[in-house]
Every structure is written in structure tokens, then in C-alpha cells.
N, C-alpha and C positions, 0 to 999 in steps of 0.2 A: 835542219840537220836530221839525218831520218838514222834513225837506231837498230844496232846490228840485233841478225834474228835471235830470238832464244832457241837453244836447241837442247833435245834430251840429252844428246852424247856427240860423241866427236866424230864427225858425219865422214864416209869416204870421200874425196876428189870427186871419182867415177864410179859409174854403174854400169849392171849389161840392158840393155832398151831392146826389143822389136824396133826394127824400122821399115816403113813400106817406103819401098821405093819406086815401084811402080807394081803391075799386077804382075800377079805368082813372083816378086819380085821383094819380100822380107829378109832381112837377116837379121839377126843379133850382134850388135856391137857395144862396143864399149862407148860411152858419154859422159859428160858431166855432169856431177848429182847438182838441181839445180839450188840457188840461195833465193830462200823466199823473199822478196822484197816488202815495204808497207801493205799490209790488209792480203796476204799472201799465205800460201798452210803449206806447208811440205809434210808428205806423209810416207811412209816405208810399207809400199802393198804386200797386204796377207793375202790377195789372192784377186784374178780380174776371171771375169768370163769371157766365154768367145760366145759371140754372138753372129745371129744367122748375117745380117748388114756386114760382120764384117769379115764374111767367107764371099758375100756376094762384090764387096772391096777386092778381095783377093784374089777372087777369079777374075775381075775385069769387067763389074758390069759399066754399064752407060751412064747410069744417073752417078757413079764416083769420076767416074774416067773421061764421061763424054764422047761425043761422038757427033756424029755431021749434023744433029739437029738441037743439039744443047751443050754447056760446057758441064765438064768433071767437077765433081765438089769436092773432093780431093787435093790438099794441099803438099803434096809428098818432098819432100819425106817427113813424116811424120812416124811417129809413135803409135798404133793402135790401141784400141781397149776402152769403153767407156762402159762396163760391166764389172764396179771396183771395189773395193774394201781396202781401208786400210788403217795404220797407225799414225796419231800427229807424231812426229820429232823435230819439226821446228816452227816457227811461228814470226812471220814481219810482224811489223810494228802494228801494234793496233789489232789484230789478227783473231787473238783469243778473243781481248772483248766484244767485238763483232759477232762472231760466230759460237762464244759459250765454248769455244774449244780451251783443253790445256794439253802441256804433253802430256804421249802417254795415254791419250781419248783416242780409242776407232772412231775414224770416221768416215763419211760421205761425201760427195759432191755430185750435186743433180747432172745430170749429164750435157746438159745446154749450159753457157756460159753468157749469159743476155748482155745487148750494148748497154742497156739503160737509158739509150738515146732515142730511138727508132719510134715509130707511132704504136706498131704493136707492144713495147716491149712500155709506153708511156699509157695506154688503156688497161694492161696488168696481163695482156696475152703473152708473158715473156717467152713462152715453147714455141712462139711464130716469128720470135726477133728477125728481123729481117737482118742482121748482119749474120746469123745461127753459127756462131762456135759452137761445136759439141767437139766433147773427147775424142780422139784418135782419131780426127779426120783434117782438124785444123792447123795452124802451126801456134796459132795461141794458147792452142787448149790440146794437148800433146796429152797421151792415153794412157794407160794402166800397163801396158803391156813390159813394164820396165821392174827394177827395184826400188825404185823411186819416183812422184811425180807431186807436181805443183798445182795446187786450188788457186788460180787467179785471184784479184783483187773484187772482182766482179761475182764470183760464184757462189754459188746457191751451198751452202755446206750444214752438215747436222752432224752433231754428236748421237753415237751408235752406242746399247748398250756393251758393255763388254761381257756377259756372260751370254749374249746371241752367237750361240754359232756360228765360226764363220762364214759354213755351207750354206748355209739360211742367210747370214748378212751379206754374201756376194749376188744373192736376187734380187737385193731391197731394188733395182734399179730396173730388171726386167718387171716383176711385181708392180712398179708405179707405174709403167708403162700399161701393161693388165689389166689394172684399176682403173685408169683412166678410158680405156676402153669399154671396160664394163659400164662406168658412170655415162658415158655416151649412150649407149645402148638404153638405158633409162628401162630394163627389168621390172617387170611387174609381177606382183602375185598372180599366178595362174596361168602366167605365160608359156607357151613353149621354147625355148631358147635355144637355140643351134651357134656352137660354135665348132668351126672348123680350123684343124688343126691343132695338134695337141703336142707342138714343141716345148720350148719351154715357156713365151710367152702365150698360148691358148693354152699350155697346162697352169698358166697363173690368174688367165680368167674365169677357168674351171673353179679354183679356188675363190676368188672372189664373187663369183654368178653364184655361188652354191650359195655365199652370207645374204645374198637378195633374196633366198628360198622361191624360184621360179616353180612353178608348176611342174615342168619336166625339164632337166637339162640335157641334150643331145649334145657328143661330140662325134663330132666324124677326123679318123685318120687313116691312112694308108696303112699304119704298121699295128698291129694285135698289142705287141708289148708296151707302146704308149697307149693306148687304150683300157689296157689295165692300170697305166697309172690315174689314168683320169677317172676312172671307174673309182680309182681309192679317194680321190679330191673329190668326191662326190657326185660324179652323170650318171645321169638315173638311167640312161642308151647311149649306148656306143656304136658306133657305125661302120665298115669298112669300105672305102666304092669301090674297091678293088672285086671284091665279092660279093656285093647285094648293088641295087641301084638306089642310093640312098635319095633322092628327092620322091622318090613314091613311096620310100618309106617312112619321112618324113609327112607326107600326106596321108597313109593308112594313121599315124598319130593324130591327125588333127582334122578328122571325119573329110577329107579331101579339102583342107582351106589353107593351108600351111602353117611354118612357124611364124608364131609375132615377133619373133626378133633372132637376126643373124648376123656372126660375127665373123669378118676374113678374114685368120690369123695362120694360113697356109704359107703364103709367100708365093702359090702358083696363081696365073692367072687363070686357068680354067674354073677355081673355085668361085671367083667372081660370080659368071654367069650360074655355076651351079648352088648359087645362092639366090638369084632373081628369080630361079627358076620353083626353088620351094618357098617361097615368103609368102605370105600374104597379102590380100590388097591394105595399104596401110600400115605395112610394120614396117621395125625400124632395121636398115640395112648399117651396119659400121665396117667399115673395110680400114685395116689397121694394117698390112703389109708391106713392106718394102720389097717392091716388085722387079724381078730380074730383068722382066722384059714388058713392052707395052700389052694390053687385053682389048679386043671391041668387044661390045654389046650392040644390043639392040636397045638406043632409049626409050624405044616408047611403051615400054617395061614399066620402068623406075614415071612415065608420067602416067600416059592414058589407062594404061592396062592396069596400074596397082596404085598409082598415086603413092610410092614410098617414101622415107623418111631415112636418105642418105648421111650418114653422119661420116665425117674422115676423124682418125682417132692418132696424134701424135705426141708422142713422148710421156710423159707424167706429171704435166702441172698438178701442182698442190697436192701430192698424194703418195709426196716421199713420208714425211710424220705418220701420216694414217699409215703404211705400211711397216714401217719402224715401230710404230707399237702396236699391233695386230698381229706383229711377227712376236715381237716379246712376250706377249699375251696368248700365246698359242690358238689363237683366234684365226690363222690362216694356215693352210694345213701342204706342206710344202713337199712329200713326204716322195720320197721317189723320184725330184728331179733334177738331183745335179747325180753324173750317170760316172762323169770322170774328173779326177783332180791330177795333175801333171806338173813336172815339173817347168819353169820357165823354158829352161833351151827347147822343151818338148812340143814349141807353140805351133811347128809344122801339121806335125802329128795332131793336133787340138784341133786346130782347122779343118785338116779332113775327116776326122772324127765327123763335128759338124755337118761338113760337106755332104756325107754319105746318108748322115740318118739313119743310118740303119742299127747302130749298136749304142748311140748314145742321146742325150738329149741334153742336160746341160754338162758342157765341161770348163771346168776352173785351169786357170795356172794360178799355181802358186809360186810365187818367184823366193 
């Protein structure tokens, strides 16, 4: 006999959701708030982000949608949003003790939902699960972009302090992602370290590269005004390619031998190659982007020519807690990147915000 949820308060029916329904193809409608079932969280979102994946959802790229040489990972219609913060108000059976939740705790959910089954997910690689539910892309694991959403019985969840800001608590998610990148990259004192890009997830490894204290930390971006902000999170050079040819500049830094470690957190693929092209023989390459379209190289770069140290860098295993209390701690310095907060119906507008770049860098809904 499985026992009705606890819940803070007397919960509405419905709620208004995002829904993709195909690309440029969202609306907001009304749904069913859902009931958490056994080992289940229902929470009331204080706020989700938009994230760059899911303006490139939105526009149609290939890797969601598919196309003649692979299928869409997009299960539509769904819900968008796995960029989330929010409040418990109710709880399936079992639910709290699990997860240390009670009502009334902010909280979390990792953003992958792991089978538990799968060989990666039985080794402890669960961000490789080969079934990969994440937020707002699947139909199991349905996204933040609503006034209410469901922690599966399988999800990763933590309790969030309540005196965290929630502007700071809505990054715990790109942050973890960050961190794990940065831990890839495997920084060393005296390093020179290039990261490119300075949205919001390369302005979250700016933060984190900075607590490694590298020798010099380089960002390079297109736009001046995110460049100040990573200037404040701590890059010791900023760069622009728009205006300088940043891989000679990167070599006048490092008596012509390049940087020992680069990180692709643009999302274009031309940064690719303009990263093989400044590295050095033997450093480490992490390429972290979710790419709109396919890039070539030339491999015999990454073997003959430099012998490099390829890392791919996905999601945030293990590195939601470190960031949840490094945030609490004022230990990671976040300062300058949520640009817009809007309200839910505003999600059009939030997207192209996004989309454009130009005048924003993280933007929240608050539902």
C-alpha cells in the first residue's frame, strides 16, 4: 500500500508549463501539477535558467532534432529547463529520508536522471548513463521551465541552503558543469590556461581555474562587456579575436610555445581548431561545448605534431556539493553573471536574449 504524499499546502490542479513542441515551436499552457509518487520531490520553481543547449533545442539543431545522419534526442513535447532551483512542497513515500529533504527545503536535482541499470551508470559513471534522461529534453524527466516540477524516484537531489541567494542558487547547475571541466583540464601551478568563452558556463570556469591559482589565466571572447566580467572572476588577459589575433598573442605569453592547457566553452566550432592551434606540444585540450553544427581538423595536430591530452568534459558528476558549499562559503565568486531575471510567460524573450549574446549572459525565469 504506498502512502499519499505529504505536502506543504493544498497544491493547485494545474499549472502554466513551457512546452516544446518542435523547434521555434514553444508555448505556455496549462497542465497538471504533478503528484509525487514513492521516492519522488515535487518542488514549486523559484527560478530556471536558459541555457545555451536550449536555444540551440530551440532553433532546431541536429543533435536535438536530428537529421539524415542521426536521430533527435528530443522527446517532444516536453517541458524545457534543467537550469533550476526550487522549493520542496511535497514529498512520496520515502522521499525525505532518501534525500534529507523536508518541506519547505530549496532544493536541487542533478540534471541527468541515471537508469541505475546500464554498465556506465553500474562503474559510478552515471553522467554517461547510456539510457541519459536529463531535464527538459526527456519525457521522464520533464524541466523547470513550469511552476512546478517532479525529482524522479531515481534522482540525484540535495538540499540547498536557504539563505543562498537564489541568483547564485540557479547556477549551482551550470557551476557543476564548470568544475567538472575545470577538474578535467587538471591545472597546474604555473600554468598558462586559456579558456575560451566567457558565457556563463566559461564565466563559471573563470571562477573555478582562478581557486587552482594557474600561472596566468587567459579568456578570450567576442564581446568587451563579458570580458570585464571575467576580468572581475579573476583573468589575469582578456582577449578579443574580433580585434587582436589571439593565438600569437597567446604565444608572445609563452616565449612562442603556447598555452598548457585550453578549454572550449564557446559553442562555435571554429574555436576548436583555434585552440590546437595555440596549445602546446603536450597540453591538455578539454572541449566542453555543445556544438550547433559539425567542425574538421586536421588530426595530425592532436597526434604527430603535439602529442595532446584530449579530454571531453560532460555535465557535473560529483561536483554539485563542492559547488553548493563553495557558493555558501563565498569561495566562488559569481559576481556579474546572471544579466536577466524575467518573468515565466517572458520565456520567448529569455531565449533570444540568449540567442543574441549581445546584451545578456545568464538569464533566469522566475515563474
Amino acid at each position: 500500500m504506498t502512502t499519499a504524499a505529504a505536502t506543504l499546502y493544498t497544491l493547485p490542479r494545474t499549472m502554466r508549463a513551457v512546452r516544446c513542441v518542435g523547434p521555434e515551436d514553444y508555448r505556455l499552457e496549462e497542465s497538471p501539477v504533478p503528484t509525487p509518487g514513492p521516492g519522488e520531490v515535487l518542488i514549486k520553481l523559484d527560478a530556471c535558467g536558459v541555457c545555451a543547449s536550449d536555444v540551440k533545442c530551440f532553433v532546431g539543431a541536429p543533435m536535438f532534432w536530428g537529421d539524415a545522419t542521426r536521430t533527435g534526442y528530443v522527446q517532444a513535447p516536453v517541458t524545457p529547463g534543467h537550469e533550476l532551483i526550487g522549493t520542496v512542497v511535497a514529498l512520496g513515500d520515502g522521499a525525505g529520508e532518501r534525500y534529507g529533504l523536508a518541506l519547505g527545503d530549496r532544493a536541487i536535482s542533478e540534471q541527468i536522471v541515471p537508469c541505475d541499470a546500464c554498465r556506465y551508470c553500474r562503474r559510478g559513471q552515471y553522467h554517461l548513463c547510456a539510457v541519459h534522461d536529463i531535464y527538459g529534453f526527456h519525457q521522464y524527466t520533464q524541466g523547470g521551465m513550469a511552476d512546478y516540477m517532479l525529482f524522479p524516484a531515481r534522482a540525484i537531489n540535495y538540499k540547498v541552503p536557504d539563505d543562498l541567494a537564489i541568483e547564485k542558487a540557479a547556477l549551482i547547475e551550470p557551476l557543476a558543469c564548470s568544475m567538472h571541466a575545470v577538474e578535467r583540464a587538471q591545472i597546474a601551478f604555473g600554468d598558462v590556461a586559456v579558456i575560451a568563452g566567457a558565457g556563463t558556463l566559461g564565466l563559471g570556469m573563470v571562477a573555478c581555474a582562478r581557486l587552482k591559482n594557474p600561472g596566468t589565466l587567459v579568456v578570450i571572447d567576442r564581446y568587451d562587456s563579458r570580458l570585464e566580467v571575467a576580468q572581475g572572476l579573476g583573468a589575469d588577459v582578456t582577449l578579443n579575436p574580433d580585434s587582436e589575433d589571439v593565438v600569437e598573442a597567446v604565444r608572445a605569453l609563452t616565449e612562442g610555445y603556447g598555452c598548457d592547457v585550453y578549454i572550449e566553452a564557446t559553442g562555435h566550432p571554429d574555436a576548436v581548431n583555434q585552440g590546437l592551434a595555440m596549445i602546446r606540444k603536450g597540453g591538455n585540450f578539454v572541449e566542453f561545448s555543445v556544438m550547433a553544427r559539425e567542425t574538421t581538423t586536421d588530426w595530425t595536430i592532436i597526434g604527430d605534431s603535439k602529442e595532446l591530452n584530449i579530454y571531453g568534459a560532460h555535465l557535473g558528476p560529483g561536483c554539485y556539493p563542492k559547488v553548493i558549499d563553495y557558493l555558501h562559503r563565498g569561495l566562488l565568486n559569481v559576481e556579474g553573471i546572471v544579466t536577466h531575471q524575467l518573468p515565466l510567460e517572458s520565456y520567448l524573450e529569455g531565449i533570444h536574449l540568449v540567442h543574441s549574446g549581445k546584451e545578456s549572459i545568464k538569464v533566469l525565469l522566475r515563474p
